[in-house]
N, C-alpha and C positions, 0 to 999 in steps of 0.2 A: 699724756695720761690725764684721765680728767676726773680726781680721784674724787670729787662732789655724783658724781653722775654713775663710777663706778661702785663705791659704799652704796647707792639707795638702788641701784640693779640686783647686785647681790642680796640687798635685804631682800627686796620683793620676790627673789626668784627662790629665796632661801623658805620664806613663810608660804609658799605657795603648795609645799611640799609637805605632805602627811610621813610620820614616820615610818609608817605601814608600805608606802610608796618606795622607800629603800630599805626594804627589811629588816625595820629599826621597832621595838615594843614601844606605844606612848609612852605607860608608867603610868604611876596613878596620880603627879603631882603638875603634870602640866596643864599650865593654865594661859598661854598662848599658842595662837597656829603658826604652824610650818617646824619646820626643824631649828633644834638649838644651833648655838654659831658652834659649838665643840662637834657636833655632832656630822657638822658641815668637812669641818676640820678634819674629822678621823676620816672620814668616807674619800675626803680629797691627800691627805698621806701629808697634811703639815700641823704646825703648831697652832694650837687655840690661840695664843696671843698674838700670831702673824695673821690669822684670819681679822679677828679680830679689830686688830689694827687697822687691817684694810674697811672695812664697815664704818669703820669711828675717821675715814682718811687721814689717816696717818701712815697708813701703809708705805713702803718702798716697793721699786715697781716690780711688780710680777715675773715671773720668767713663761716662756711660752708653754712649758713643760706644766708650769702649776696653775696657768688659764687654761689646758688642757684638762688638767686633775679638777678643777674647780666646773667647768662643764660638765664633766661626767656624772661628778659627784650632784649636780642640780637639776639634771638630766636634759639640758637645755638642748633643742635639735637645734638644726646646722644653722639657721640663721639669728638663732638667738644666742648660738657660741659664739659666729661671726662678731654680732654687737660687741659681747663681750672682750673678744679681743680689739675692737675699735676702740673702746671705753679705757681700753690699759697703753693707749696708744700703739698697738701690734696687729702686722696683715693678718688676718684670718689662714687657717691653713687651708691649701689648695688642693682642691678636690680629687678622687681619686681618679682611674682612669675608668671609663665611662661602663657602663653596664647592659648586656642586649636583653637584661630580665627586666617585665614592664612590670614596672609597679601597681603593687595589688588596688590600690583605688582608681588608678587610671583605669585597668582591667574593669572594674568592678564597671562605672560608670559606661566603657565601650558596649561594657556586654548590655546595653540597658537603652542602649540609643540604636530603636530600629527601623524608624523612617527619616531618618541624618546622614550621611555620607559622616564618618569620621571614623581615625587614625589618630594611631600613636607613634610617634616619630621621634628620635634622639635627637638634641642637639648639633649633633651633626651628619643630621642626614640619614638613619639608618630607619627605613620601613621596618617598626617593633610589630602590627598588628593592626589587622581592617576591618570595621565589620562586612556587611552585606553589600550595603548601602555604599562604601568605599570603592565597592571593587566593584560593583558598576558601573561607578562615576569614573575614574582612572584607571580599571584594571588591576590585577591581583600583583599585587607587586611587593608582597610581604618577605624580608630576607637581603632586601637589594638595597642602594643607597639612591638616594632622591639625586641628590648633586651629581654622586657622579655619572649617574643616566641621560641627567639635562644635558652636560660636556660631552659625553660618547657616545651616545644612542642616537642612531637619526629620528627615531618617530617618538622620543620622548618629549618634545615641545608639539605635539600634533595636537593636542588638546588646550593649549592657551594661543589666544591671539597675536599673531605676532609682530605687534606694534605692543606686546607687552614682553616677549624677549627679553630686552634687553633688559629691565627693571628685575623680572625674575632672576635672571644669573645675576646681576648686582646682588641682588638680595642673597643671594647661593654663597656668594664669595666671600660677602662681610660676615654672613652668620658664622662660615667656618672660619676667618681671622680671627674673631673675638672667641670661640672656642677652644683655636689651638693656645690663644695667649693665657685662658684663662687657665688652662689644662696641658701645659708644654711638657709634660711627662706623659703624654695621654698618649700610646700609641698609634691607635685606628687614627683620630683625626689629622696626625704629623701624617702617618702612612699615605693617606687621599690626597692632602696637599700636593705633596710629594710626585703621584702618580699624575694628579690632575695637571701638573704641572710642564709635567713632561709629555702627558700627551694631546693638551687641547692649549691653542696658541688662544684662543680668546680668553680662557680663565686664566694664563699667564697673563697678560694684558691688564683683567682687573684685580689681579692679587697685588700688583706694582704699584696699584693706585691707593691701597691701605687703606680703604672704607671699611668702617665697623659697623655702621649702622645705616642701611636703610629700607623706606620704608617699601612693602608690597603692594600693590593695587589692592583698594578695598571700595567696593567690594571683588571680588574675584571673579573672573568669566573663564567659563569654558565652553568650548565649542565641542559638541558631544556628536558621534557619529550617528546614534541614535534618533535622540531627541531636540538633537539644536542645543542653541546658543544658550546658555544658563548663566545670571549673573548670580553668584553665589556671598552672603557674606559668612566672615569668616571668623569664628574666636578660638582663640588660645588656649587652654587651662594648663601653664606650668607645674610640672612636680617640685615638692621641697630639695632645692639644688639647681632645678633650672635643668638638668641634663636630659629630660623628657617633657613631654608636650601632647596634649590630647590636642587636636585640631579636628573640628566641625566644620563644618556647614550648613546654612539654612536659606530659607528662604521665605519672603515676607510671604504672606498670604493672600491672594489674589490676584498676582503678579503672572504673568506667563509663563516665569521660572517656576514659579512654587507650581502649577501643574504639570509644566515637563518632569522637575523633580516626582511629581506622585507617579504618572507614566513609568519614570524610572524603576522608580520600587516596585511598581504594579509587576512589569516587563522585568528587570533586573538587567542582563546584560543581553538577553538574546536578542537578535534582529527581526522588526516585524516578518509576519510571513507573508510573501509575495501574493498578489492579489492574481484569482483566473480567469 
């Protein structure tokens, strides 16, 4: 517990806060921001002078129960609850089980990207949502899970290289080991394990070898039946949690990619028409 760093968290996250913010009336005598330390107190279900205490460190250590109440009460989101329970020396609580509703900002920004290949993807693997541009590039594959298509589907690697195979299933195995450990009450991703396990001897192979982490080809190539060979790169934008992923693709401009890519969107998915 590192009660120097926990007292000046709490202060800041305390003053950070209007009263108005938790349904509290200013009053006409306040003459500092943020919320009083009582006020903190009441909204979190302990004593002014155990609050209190903790601010001035002298506190005794927390229970997870009341860095719980103390989160709520500051309305801190998950990764500034997380802090806080690192600060009282306690694991953060572990996430729930995973969600297939895409989060309204991820949404917001897919709907807004119309000449980009990009998708919303879970954590572990679950096609949340594409736009146009996605389902060009890969095909409509909203519903389904990434992983385990790479393991069981034969023409699910048709579109990467394959002298890159092997790098992408690595990549596939580690993302869900570090998923299920983070999330071992999570259903869906124990459930895939599980299946994948049983029925593709290569992902049994790399689950045995316990990689959490590695990296994917960047930038990323796909071989499009269409338009050829695309080297695509690739960014990330994580949601709060980690449990979704907006992934894009671009491509630099004036490259032979960046015009196959406009082809793409011009044409979308259909096949030139034969010449007579």
């Amino acid at each position: 517990m590192d009660r120097t760093e926990l007292a000046d968290y709490l202060r800041r996250a305390r003053t950070r806060l209007a009263p108005g913010d938790v349904g509290l009336s200013a009053g006409p005598r306040r003459r500092t921001p943020g919320l009083r330390r009582e006020e903190v107190a009441q909204l979190a279900g302990m004593s002014t002078d155990y609050y209190t205490r903790l601010e001035q460190r002298r506190g005794s250590h927390p229970s997870r129960q009341m860095l719980t109440a103390l989160a709520r009460a500051l309305q801190l989101r998950d990764v500034e609850r997380d802090h806080l329970f690192h600060l009282a020396g306690e694991e953060p609580p572990r996430p729930g089980a995973s969600s297939d509703q895409v989060r309204p900002g991820l949404l917001m920004i897919l709907d807004r990207l119309h000449d980009l290949p990009a998708s919303v993807i879970s954590d572990w693997g679950e096609m949340l949502a594409q736009n146009t541009m996605s389902v060009a590039l890969t095909g409509d594959h909203t519903g389904t899970n990434v992983i385990r298509r790479w393991f069981t589907e034969p023409g699910a690697r048709d579109l990467a290289p394959p002298e890159n195979h092997e790098q992408h299933a690595r990549a596939h195995v580690a993302s869900l080991r570090a998923v299920t450990s983070a999330r071992p009450d999570d259903p869906g991703p124990a459930a895939l394990v599980a299946e994948l396990r049983a029925r593709s001897q290569e992902f049994e192979a790399l689950w045995a070898e316990h990689d959490v982490v590695v990296r994917r080809p960047s930038p990323k190539r796909f071989v499009h039946p269409v338009v050829g060979v695309l080297d695509l790169d690739c960014e990330v934008l994580l949601s709060d949690g980690h449990s979704q992923q907006l992934v894009v693709h671009s491509a630099r401009p004036g490259t032979p990619t960046y015009e196959r890519l406009e082809r793409l969107r011009v044409g979308g998915v259909q096949e030139p028409a034969p010449s007579r």
